[in-house]
N, C-alpha and C positions, 0 to 999 in steps of 0.2 A: 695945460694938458689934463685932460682926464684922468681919472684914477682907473688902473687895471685889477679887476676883482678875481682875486683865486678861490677855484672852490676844490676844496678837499676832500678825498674819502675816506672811509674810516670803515673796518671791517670789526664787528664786537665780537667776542668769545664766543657766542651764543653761534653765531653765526659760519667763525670758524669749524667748532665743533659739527654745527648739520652738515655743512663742505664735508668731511673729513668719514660722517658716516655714511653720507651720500656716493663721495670715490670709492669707499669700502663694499658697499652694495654693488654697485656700477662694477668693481672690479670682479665683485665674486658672481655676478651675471654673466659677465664677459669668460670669466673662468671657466662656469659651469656650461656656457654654450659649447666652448671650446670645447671640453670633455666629453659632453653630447655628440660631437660633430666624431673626435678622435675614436668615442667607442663603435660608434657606429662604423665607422672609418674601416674598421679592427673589424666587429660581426663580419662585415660584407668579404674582406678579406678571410675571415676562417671559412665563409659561408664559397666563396669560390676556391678555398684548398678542401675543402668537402667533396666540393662536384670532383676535384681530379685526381683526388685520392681513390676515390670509390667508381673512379672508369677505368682502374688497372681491375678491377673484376677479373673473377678467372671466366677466360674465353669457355673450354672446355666445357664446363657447366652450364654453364647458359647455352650453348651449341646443340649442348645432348640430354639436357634437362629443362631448359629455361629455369633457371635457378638463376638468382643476382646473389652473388656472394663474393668478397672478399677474403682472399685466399694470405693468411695474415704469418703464412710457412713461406710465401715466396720463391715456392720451387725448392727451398732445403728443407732438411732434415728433421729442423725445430722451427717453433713458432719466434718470431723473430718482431717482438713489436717496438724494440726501438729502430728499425728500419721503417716502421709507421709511421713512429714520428719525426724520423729524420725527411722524411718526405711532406710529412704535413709540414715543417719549420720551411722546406726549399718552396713547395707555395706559398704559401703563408710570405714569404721575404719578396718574392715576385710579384706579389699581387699587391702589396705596402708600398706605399707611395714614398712614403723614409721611415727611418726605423730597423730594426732588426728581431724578431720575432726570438724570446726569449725562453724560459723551461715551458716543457709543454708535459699535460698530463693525460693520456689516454686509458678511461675507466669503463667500467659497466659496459663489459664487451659482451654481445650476444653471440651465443656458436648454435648453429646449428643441430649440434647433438644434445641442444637445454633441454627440461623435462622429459628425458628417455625421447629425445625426438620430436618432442610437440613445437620445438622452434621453426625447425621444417616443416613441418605438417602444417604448419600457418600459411609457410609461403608455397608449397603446392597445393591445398586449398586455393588459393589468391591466385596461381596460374591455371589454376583448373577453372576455375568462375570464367575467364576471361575468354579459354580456347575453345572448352570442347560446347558443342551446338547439343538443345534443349529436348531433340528427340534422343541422345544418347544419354542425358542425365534421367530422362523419364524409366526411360528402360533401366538403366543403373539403381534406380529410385527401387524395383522390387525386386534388388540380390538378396536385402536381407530375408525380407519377409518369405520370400521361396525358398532360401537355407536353411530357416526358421521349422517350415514345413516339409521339407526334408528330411531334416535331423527326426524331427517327430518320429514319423512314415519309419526312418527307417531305425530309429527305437523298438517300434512297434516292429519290425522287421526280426531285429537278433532276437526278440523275446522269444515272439514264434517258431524262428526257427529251433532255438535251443530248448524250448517246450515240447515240441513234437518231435525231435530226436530223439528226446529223452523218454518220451512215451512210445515210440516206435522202437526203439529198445530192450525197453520192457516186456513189450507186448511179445517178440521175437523171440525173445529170452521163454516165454513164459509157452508161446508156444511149439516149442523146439522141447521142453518137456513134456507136457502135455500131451502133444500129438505126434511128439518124437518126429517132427518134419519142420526145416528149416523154409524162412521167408528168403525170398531174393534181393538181394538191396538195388532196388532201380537207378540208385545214384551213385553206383560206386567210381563210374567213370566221372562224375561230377566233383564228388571226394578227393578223387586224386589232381584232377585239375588245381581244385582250390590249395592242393599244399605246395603248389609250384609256383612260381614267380608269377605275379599276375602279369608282368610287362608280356612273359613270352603270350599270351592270350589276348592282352589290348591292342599290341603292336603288328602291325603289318610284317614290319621288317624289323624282329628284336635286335639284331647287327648294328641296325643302325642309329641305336640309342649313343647321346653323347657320354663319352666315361671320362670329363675335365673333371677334378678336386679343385677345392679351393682350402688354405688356409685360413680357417676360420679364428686361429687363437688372439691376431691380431686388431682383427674389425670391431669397427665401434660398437655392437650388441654386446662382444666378447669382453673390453678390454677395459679400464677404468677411465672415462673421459676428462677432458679438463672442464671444466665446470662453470660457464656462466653470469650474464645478469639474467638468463631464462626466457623465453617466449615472449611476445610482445603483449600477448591476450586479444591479437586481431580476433583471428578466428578459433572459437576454444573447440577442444574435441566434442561436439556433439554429431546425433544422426544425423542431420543434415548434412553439415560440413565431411563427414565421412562418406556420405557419397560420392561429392568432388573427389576426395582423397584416393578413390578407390579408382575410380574415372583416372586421376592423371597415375597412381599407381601399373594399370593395365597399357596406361597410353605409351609406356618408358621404359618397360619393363619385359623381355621378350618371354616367353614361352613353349613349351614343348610342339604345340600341333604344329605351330608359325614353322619351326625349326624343322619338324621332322617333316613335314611339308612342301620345303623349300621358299616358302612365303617370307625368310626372314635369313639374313646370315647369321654363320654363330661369329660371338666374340671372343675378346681373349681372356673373360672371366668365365663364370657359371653359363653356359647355354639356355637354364629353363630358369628362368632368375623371379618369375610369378609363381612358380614352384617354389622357389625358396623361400618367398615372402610366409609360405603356409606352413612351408615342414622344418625350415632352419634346417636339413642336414649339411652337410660336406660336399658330400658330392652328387651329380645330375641325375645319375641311376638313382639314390636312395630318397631325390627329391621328387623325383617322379613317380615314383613307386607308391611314396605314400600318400600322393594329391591322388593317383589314377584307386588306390585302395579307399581315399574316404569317397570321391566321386561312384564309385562299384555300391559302395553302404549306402550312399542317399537315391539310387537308381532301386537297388534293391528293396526298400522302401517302397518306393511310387510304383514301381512295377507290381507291386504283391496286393498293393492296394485295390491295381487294375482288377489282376483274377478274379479276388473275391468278391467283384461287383460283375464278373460276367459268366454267367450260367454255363454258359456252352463250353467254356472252358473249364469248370468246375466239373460238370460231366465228364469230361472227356479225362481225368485224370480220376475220374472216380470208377471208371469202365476200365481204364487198365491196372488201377488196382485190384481189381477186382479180378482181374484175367492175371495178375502173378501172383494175389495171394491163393486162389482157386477156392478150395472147400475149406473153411475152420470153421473150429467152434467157439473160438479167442473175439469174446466182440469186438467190436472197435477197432479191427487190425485195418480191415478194407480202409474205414476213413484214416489211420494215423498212417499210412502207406497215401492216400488221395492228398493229404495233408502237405507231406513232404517232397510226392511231388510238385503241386505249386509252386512250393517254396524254391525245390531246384530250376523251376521253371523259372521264375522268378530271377534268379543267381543269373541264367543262362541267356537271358534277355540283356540284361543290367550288362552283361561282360557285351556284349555286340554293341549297346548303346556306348559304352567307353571306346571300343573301339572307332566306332562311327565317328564318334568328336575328338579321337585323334588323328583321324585319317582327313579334319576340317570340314567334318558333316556338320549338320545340325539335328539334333532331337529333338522329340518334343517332350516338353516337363510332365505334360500330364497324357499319358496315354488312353489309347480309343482302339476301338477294332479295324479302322485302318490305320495306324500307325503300328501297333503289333506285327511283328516279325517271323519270331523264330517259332514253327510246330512244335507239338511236345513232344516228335520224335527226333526232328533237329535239336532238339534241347539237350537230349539225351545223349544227343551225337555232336557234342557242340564242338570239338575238337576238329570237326571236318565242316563243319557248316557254317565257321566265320566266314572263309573267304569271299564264299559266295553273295553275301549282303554288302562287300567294300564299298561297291559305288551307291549305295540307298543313303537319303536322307529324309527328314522329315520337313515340309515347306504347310505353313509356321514351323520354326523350331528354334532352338535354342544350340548356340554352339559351346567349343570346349571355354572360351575367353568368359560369355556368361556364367559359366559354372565354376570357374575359378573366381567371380567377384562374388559367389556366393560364398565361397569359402573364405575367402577376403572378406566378408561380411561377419562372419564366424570367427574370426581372427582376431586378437585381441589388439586394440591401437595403438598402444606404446611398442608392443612386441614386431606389430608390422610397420610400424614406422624409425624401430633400428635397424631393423635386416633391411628395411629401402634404404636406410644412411650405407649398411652393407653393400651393397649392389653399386651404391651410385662410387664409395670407397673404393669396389676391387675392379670397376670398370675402367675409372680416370687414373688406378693406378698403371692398369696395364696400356698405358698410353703414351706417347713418347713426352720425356721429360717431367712425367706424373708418379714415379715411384714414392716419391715423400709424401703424395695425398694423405690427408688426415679431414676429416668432416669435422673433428673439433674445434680445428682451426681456421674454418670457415666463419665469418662474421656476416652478419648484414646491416649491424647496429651497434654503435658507440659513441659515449659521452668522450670528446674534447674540450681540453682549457687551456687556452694558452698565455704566454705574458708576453706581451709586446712592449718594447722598450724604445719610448722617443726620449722626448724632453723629459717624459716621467713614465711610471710603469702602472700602463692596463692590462685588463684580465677581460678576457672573452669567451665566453664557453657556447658550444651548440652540442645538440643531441645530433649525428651523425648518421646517417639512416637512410637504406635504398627505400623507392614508393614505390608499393606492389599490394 
């Protein structure tokens, strides 16, 4: 028989050893794929208790503002953020294939009331871009610049008038000695008008101004807010972006003429709530009062500008002065009597125009000799001579909603973007189930971490964040 040959293997040290770093490698590949696969696993899961965290959004808000926020009060009392994360954990468990979703950390929360308001102002810039169409932004594009030149106008307005008073005055004084014969004062019925309510003079129907108050001690302008990771830095306050702002401010926001008009219901807050944005008072009367008194100053302004560029009306107030001072020998008396008529002229004009744009006329900014109204004997008689102009407007013109974005333009930004946190505050509280509204505790953005606990324990974190 033949011989049967064995052959033998033999493995050396060397050999062993690269086996051994070779499994070692292989395992920690196989490990680390693993971990890849499990964090990612983990992301998608935080990334779908994101989406369903952030669709309990308060309804309300978005309904009546288009605002996306998360309401992090939950209908009570206080802000309540471990019910955040007891909700982020119940997704977070549902969405994990095994495992149990372990301490979670919820940081760098953004509120709404960060930088006096500029967190919102982000996000109504961001819904203004989107809704309102480019022939209202163009128009909205010159509130400042024609506030700008208004305020001027009617700078130059008070100077004058308190210049020529004070020299008609004088002059009265002087010749009341002198000639021992008293001037007449042609504007006394004017004088008395202006120390009385302007409302009773702008308004059709003074009755039927709204007299709601609001408690202001508690709204976010007022009270000390909770504070922040701050604005995102989408949109920062510049002029541009404050056009939007002003655009979706007017859009949300009701006001007097809509109201007294019937073009608008009132609510269960403030009724003239773009009034508020400008004066901050308390209550409707004293917010209306002092929009329809700065609107009166930049009217009086443009108006006085008119005069003095039209001849025929500078005569014609230089002939009746002329006719009540009669004979002196006081120079100067005829023009500082011509002077202050304008000026009442001027006053008596500017109160018809406020009225007109609250009765939902429109004026026009820059006057012309047909747009001009009131005679200089209707001026005089202005007490009886509103009624008669209610239904005039001027077509171009300009209504009461633009002259309030002027004033809103004039407005300083942080100040009109607490009193809007204000408004949108005292609205949604007065709303069934919205007493505990706080704008603080509104969020649109937050840092999550959570620890998921399988076989071993990962850590996943997302920035949390509605897109607007």
């Amino acid at each position: 028989m033949g011989s049967i040959r064995k052959n033998r293997g033999s493995v050396t040290v060397f050999v062993s050893l690269m086996l051994a770093v070779l499994l070692f490698f292989f395992q920690a590949g196989l490990q680390s794929a693993r971990s890849a696969f499990l964090r990612s696993q983990a992301e998608e899961a935080l990334e779908l208790a994101e989406y369903s965290v952030l669709s309990e959004y308060h309804r309300e808000l978005w309904e009546r503002y288009g605002m996306f926020y998360l309401d992090l009060g939950y209908g009570g009392p206080g802000e309540d953020t471990g019910y955040l994360k007891q909700r982020l954990r119940q997704f977070l468990n549902e969405n994990l294939p095994s495992g149990n979703a372990g301490q979670i950390q919820v940081e760098r929360i953004s509120r709404a009331t960060d930088g006096n308001g500029m967190a919102w102002y982000e996000q109504a810039v961001s819904c203004a871009k989107e809704q309102m169409g480019i022939s209202f932004l163009e128009e909205a594009g010159d509130y400042e610049r024609l506030g700008r030149q208004a305020e001027e106008l009617q700078e130059e307005y008070a100077g004058a008038s308190s210049r020529e008073q004070e020299n008609l005055e004088e002059l009265r004084q002087r010749r009341a000695e002198e000639e021992a014969e008293s001037t007449p004062n042609p504007l006394s019925e004017l004088e008395s008008l202006k120390r009385g309510s302007i409302l009773n003079l702008v308004l059709k129907e003074p009755g039927a101004v709204s007299g709601k108050k609001a408690d202001l001690k508690g709204m976010p302008s007022k009270r000390s807010c909770i504070r922040g990771a701050g604005p995102r830095g989408k949109y920062a306050g510049t002029p541009g972006n404050d056009v939007f702002f002003h655009i979706y401010l007017l859009s949300v926001c009701s006001h007097g003429a809509e109201i007294l008009t019937g073009d608008r219901q009132p609510g269960s807050w403030l009724d003239y709530q773009a009034e508020y944005l400008i004066a901050g008072k308390d209550t409707d009367i004293a917010n209306l009062e002092s929009v329809c008194g700065r609107l009166l100053a930049l009217r009086e302004g443009l108006n006085y500008m008119y005069l003095l560029s039209d001849g025929a009306k500078q005569a014609e107030c230089q002939a009746l002065a002329a006719l009540l001072v009669g004979v002196t020998l006081i120079p100067g008396l005829v023009e500082a009597v011509a002077q202050v008529l304008l000026l009442g002229w001027a006053f008596a004009e500017s109160v018809l125009d406020v009225r007109l744009l609250l009765n939902g006329k429109s004026v026009a900014f820059w006057k012309g000799a047909d747009t001009w109204k009131l005679s200089l004997a209707q001026a005089l008689d202005l007490g009886n001579s509103l009624a008669a102009y209610d239904g005039r407007e001027d077509r171009p013109g300009l209504r009461y909603r633009d002259y309030l974005g002027m004033l809103l333009a004039l407005t300083g930004r942080e100040t009109k973007a607490m009193r809007g946190l204000d408004v949108v505050e005292g609205v949604i509280r007065g709303e069934p189930g919205g007493m505990y509204f706080r704008a603080d505790h509104c969020t649109d953005s937050f840092w999550a971490e959570a620890e998921l606990v399988q076989d071993r324990a990962l850590r996943a974190r997302r920035w949390l964040c509605y897109e607007w």
